[in-house]
C-alpha positions as CSV (number, residue, x, y, z in Angstrom):
1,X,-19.1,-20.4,-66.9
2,X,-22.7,-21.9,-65.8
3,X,-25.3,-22.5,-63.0
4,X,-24.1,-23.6,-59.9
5,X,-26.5,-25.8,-57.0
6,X,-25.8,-26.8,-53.7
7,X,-25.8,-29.9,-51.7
8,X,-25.2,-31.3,-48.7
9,X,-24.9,-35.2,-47.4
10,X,-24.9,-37.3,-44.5
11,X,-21.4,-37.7,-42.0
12,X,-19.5,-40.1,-43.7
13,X,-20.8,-40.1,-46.8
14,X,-18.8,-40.6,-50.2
15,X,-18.7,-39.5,-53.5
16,X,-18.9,-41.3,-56.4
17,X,-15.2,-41.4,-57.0
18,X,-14.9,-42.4,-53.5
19,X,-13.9,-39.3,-51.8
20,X,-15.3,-38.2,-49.0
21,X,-18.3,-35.9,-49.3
22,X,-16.2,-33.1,-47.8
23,X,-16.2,-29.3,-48.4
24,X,-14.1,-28.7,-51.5
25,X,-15.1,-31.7,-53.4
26,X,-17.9,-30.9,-55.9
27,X,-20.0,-32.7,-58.3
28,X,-19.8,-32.4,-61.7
29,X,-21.3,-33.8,-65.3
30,X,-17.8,-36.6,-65.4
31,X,-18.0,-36.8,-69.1
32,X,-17.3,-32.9,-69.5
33,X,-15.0,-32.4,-66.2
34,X,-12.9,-36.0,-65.5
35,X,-12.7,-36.6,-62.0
36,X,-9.6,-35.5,-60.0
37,X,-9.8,-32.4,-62.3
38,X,-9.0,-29.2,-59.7
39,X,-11.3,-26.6,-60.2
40,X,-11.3,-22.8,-58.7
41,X,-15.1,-21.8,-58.6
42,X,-16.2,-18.0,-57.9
43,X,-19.7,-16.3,-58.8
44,X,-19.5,-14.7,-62.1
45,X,-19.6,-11.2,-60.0
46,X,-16.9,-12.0,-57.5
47,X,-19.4,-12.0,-54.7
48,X,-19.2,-15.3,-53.3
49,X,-15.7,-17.2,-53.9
50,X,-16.0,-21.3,-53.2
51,X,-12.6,-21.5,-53.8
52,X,-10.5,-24.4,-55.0
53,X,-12.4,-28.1,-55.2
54,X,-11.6,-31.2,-57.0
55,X,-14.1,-32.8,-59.7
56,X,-15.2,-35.7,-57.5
57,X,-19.3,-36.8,-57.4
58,X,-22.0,-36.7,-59.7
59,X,-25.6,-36.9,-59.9
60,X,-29.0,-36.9,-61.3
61,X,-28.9,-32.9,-61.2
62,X,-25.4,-33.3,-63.3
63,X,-26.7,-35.6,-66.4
64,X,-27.4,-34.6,-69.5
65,X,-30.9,-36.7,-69.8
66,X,-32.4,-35.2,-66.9
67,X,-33.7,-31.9,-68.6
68,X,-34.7,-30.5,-65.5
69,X,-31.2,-29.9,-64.5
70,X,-29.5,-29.9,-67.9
71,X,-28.1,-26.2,-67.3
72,X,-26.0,-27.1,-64.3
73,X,-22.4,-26.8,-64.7
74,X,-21.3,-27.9,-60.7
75,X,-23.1,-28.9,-57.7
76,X,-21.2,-27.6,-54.7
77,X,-20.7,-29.3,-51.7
78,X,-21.6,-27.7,-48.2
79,X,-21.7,-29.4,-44.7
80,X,-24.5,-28.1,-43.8
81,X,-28.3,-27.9,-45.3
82,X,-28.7,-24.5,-44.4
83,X,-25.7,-23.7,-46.1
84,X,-26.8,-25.4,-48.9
85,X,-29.7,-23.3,-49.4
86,X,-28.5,-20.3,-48.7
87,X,-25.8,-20.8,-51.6
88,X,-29.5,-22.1,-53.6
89,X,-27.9,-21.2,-57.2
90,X,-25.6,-19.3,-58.8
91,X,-24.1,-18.5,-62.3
92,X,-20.1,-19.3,-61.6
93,X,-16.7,-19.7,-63.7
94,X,-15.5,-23.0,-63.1
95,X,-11.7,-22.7,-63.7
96,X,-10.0,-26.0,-64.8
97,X,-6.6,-26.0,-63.0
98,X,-5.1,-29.6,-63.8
């Protein structure tokens, strides 16, 4: 259970396992969730559900050093900005599947 963010990226863009930067595949601190790992994500009070995803980017948000961010657990993918910042943040279980 943690804080979940949003993001969004250009058409065509990858991730930094070298999926693409789809719906479904989510960022995540690698040295706590491996990538490949399949996660099912839903807000702590069942209200939104992002459903399953796969452990596949990372970022500045997701490491440990950048204090600013430390508390983030996953960054969730969207296709769209607005979408993005609609989601803004949430506190979410992060169920480990495989």
């Amino acid at each position: 259970t943690g804080k979940a963010t949003a993001y969004t990226a250009r058409s065509g863009a990858k991730t930094a396992s070298g999926r693409p930067a789809i719906v479904g595949n989510v960022a995540v601190d690698c040295t706590k969730i491996p990538f490949g790992s399949k996660l099912y994500i839903v807000s702590s009070d069942g209200s939104f559900i992002y459903g399953y995803a796969v452990a596949a980017d990372t970022g500045a948000g997701l490491d440990p050093r950048n204090t600013r961010y430390s508390n983030v657990l996953v960054d969730l993918f969207f296709s769209t900005y607005q979408e993005s910042i609609y989601f803004g943040a949430k506190t979410v279980h992060v169920y480990v599947l495989q």
